[in-house]
Structure formats: structure tokens, C-alpha cells
C-alpha positions as CSV (number, residue, x, y, z in Angstrom):
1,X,116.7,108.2,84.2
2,X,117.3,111.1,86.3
3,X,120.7,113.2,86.2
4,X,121.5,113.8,89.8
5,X,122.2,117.4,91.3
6,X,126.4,117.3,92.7
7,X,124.3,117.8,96.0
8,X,122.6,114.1,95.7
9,X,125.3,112.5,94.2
10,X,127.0,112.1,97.8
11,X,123.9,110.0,98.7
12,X,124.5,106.6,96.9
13,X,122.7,103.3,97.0
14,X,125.3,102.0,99.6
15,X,124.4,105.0,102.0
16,X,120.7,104.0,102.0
17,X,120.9,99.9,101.5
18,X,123.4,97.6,104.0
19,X,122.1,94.9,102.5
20,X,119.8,92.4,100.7
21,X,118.7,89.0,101.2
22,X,118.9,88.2,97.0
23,X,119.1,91.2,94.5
24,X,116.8,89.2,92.0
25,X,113.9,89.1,94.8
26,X,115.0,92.2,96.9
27,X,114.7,94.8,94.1
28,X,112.6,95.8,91.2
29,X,112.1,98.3,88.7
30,X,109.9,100.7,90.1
31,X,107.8,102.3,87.5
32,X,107.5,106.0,89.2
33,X,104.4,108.1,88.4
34,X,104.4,111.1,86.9
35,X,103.7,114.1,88.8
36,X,105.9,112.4,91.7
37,X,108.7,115.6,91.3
38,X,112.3,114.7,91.9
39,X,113.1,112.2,94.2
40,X,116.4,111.1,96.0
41,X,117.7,108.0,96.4
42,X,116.0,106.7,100.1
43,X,112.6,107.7,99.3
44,X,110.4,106.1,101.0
45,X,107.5,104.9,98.3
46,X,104.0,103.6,98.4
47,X,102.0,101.4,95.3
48,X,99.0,102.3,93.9
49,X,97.4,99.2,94.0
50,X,93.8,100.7,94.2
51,X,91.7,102.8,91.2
52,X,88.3,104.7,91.7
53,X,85.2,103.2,92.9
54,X,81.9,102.5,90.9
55,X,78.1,101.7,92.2
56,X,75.4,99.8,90.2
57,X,72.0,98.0,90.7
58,X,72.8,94.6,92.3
59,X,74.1,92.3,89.5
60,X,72.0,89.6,90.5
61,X,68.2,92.1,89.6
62,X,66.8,95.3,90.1
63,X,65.6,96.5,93.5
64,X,62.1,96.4,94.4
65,X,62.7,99.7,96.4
66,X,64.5,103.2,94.7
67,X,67.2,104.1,97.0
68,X,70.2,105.8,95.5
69,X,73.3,105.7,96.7
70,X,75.7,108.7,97.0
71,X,79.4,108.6,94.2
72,X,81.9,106.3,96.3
73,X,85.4,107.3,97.7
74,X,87.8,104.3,98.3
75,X,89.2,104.8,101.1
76,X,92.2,103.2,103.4
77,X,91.9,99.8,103.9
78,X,90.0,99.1,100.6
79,X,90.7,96.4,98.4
80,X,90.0,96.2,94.5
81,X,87.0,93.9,93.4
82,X,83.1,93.9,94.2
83,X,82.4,95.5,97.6
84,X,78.5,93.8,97.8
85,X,75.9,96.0,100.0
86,X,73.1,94.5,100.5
87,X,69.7,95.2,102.6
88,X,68.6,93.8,105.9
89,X,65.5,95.6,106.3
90,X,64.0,99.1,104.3
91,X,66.3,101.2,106.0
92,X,69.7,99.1,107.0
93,X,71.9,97.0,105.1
94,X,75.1,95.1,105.2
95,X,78.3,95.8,103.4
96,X,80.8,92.6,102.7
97,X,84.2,92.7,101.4
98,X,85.0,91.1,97.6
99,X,86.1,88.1,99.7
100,X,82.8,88.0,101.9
101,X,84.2,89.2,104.6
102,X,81.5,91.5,106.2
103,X,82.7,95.0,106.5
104,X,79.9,96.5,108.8
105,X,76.2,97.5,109.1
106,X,74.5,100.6,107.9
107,X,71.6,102.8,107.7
108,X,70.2,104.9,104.9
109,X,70.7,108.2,105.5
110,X,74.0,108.1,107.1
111,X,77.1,108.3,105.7
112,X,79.3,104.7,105.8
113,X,82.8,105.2,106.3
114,X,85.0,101.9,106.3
115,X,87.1,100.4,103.2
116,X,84.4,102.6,100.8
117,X,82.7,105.6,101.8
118,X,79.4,106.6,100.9
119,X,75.3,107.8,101.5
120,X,72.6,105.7,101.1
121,X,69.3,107.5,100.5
122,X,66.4,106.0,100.6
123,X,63.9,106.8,97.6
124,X,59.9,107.1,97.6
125,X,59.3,103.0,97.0
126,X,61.2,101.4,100.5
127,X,63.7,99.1,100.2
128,X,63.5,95.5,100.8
129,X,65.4,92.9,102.1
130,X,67.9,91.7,99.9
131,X,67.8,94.8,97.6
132,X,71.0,96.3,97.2
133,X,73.9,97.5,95.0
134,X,77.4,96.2,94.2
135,X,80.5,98.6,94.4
136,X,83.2,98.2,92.1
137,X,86.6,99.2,93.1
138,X,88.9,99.5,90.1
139,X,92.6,97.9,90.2
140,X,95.5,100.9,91.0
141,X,98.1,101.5,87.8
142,X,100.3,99.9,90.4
143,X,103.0,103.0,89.8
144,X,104.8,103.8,92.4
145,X,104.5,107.2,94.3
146,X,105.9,108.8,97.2
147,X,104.6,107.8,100.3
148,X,101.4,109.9,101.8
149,X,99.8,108.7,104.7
150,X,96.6,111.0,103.3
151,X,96.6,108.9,100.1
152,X,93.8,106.4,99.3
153,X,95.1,104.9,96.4
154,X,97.2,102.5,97.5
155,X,100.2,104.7,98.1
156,X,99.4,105.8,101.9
157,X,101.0,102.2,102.8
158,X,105.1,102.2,102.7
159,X,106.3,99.4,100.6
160,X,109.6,100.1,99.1
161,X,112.3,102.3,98.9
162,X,113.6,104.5,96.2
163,X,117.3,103.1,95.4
164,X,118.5,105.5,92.7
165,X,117.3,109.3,92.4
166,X,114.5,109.9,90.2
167,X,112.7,113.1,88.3
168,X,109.3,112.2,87.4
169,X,108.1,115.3,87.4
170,X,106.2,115.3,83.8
171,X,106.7,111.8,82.8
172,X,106.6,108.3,83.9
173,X,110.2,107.1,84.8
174,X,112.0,103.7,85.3
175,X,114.2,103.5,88.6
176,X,115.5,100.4,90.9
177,X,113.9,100.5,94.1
178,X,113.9,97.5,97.2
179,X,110.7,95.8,97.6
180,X,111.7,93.1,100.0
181,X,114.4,91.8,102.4
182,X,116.7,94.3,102.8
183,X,118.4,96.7,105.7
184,X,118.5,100.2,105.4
185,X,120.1,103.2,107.5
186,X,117.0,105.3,108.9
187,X,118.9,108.3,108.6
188,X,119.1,108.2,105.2
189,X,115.2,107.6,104.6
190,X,113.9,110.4,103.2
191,X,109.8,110.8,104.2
192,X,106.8,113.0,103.1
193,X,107.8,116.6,104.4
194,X,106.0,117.2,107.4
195,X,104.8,114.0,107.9
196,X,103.8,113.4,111.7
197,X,105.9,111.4,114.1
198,X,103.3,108.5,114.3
199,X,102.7,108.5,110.6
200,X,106.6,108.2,111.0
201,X,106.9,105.2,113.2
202,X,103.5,103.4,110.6
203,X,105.5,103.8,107.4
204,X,108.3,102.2,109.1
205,X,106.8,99.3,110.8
206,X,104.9,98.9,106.7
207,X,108.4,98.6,105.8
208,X,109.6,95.6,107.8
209,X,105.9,93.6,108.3
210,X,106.4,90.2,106.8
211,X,105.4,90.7,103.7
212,X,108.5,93.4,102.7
213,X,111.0,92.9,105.5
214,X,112.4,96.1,104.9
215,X,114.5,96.7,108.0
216,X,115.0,100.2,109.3
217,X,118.0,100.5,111.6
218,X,119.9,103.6,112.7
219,X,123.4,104.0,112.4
């Protein structure tokens, strides 16, 4: 537990939260990850919900064509699970969510950019339809972080708010934070440094979609 400076003792839970539809649903213990730095009570927080991303050989057989396929950066909108991308002809394929969902359409040679990123290049023996490879994108530690809308771990999407001052600076550290159904003063929401007004106005719409109902409202 952090030991607040005299400074951040005058900001309290009470300044930041006006209220919660059920303490036992509306907040959690956030686990905070180190390397985070001090943090004040009102920080706005993001989850990392997503790990690093991994490329194989189709699971289902090897490829009758030697293409290779470029290391793979997760990137925002990306889910965990098996990304499948799979050839239409030598030089095109398909790339399909874990759910099936279909992503978008590519070409070798050009970089893809949507969920994952990556390069196919196409080898000496051409591709064939159906050859492919299956992209594995690792679950996040699902600590919790400051938000940053540059982040592509999870953590670029606001979904909770810090509710007691932390300092996990070198260490992993326990704090209460509001995950869901709550109202908090604006004013006392403490953001990235620097972050742009539009980032802004995302991470505060994140807050209060559905799923959080984390209500921002001035004083």
C-alpha cells in the first residue's frame, strides 16, 4: 500500500467517487503493475487483457508453398486466441478473427495492419490456396496500468479508475479501484500527461459504455 504525500492526502475517495450502484460489484482490487510510478487516487486505468503475438505453420498441415511471414505486433483492437490467415490464391489471403469473424484481405508483400500487424513474403515454391499460418495472441497478465491511448496491450482502453493512491514503481501493488457503475467528478480524473483532447473525450466515453458505466460528470 502506498503512503500518500500531505499533498494527495486532500484528494480522497469521496472527491473522486459520488457514488456506486453496489460496492461488491462496483469495485475491485486492482492488481497495479509494476513500473506504473506513483499514482493518485482518480487515475484513470486501463487492463492488460492482451500478451504478445506468435505465428506457426497452419495447425491443420504444412503449406505446399514457403512463404514466411514477418514477427507479429498485436495491435488495438486485437483479441487473445488464434488469429487464422489463410490463402485465397499464391499471392492473397484472408485473415479471420479467433471467433471467425473475417478481419480483412491481404497480399504478400504488403504489410497488414488491423487487429495484428504483419508482412507476408512470399518464398521461392508459391503459395496455394488454403496454405496459411495461425497467429497466436497470448492472454494479457490482466494488471492494471495507467491509461495510454499508444498502448496495445490492453491498457489503451479506459476501464476503471484508481480509488486509493498507489506507488508501484518497483513492485506489483494491491489498491481498490471502480470497475463498474459508478459516478465520478471529471475534475478530479487524473489522465496520461499530455494526452490529446480526443484521446480525452475516448477514454471518457470507455468509461461509461455499457459494459463499465463509469459516469464522468463535472461538478
Amino acid at each position: 500500500m502506498f503512503t500518500p504525500t500531505s499533498q494527495e492526502r486532500a484528494k480522497t475517495f469521496s472527491d473522486v467517487v459520488k457514488h456506486v450502484n453496489d460496492s461488491n460489484f462496483s469495485l475491485d482490487a486492482f492488481t497495479v503493475a509494476s513500473g506504473s510510478g506513483i499514482l493518485e487516487v482518480g487515475t484513470v486505468m486501463g487492463q492488460a487483457t492482451l500478451g504478445s503475438a506468435t505465428s506457426a505453420v497452419k495447425a491443420s498441415g504444412a503449406n505446399t508453398g514457403n512463404a514466411t511471414m514477418s514477427a507479429v505486433t498485436v495491435l488495438d483492437g486485437a483479441v487473445s486466441g488464434i488469429y487464422t490467415v489463410r490463402m485465397l490464391t499464391a499471392t492473397t489471403f484472408r485473415v479471420e478473427k479467433p471467433n471467425g469473424d473475417v478481419i480483412g484481405d491481404g497480399a504478400t508483400g504488403t504489410a497488414f495492419a488491423d487487429d495484428i500487424g504483419f508482412t507476408m513474403t512470399a518464398g521461392g515454391t508459391p503459395m496455394v490456396a488454403g496454405d496459411g499460418f495461425d497467429v497466436t495472441v497470448a492472454p494479457g497478465s490482466l494488471k492494471w496500468k495507467p491509461h495510454d491511448p499508444a498502448a496495445v496491450d490492453g491498457s489503451q482502453v479506459a476501464a476503471g479508475v484508481l480509488g486509493e493512491a498507489a506507488d508501484a514503481t518497483s513492485a506489483d501493488v494491491v489498491a481498490l479501484g471502480v470497475k463498474w457503475g459508478a459516478i465520478v467528478v471529471l475534475e478530479e480524473l487524473t489522465f496520461k500527461s499530455g494526452i490529446s483532447a480526443p484521446n480525452r473525450a475516448a477514454a471518457i466515453a470507455s468509461l461509461g459504455a455499457p459494459s463499465r458505466m463509469i459516469l464522468a460528470r463535472g461538478t
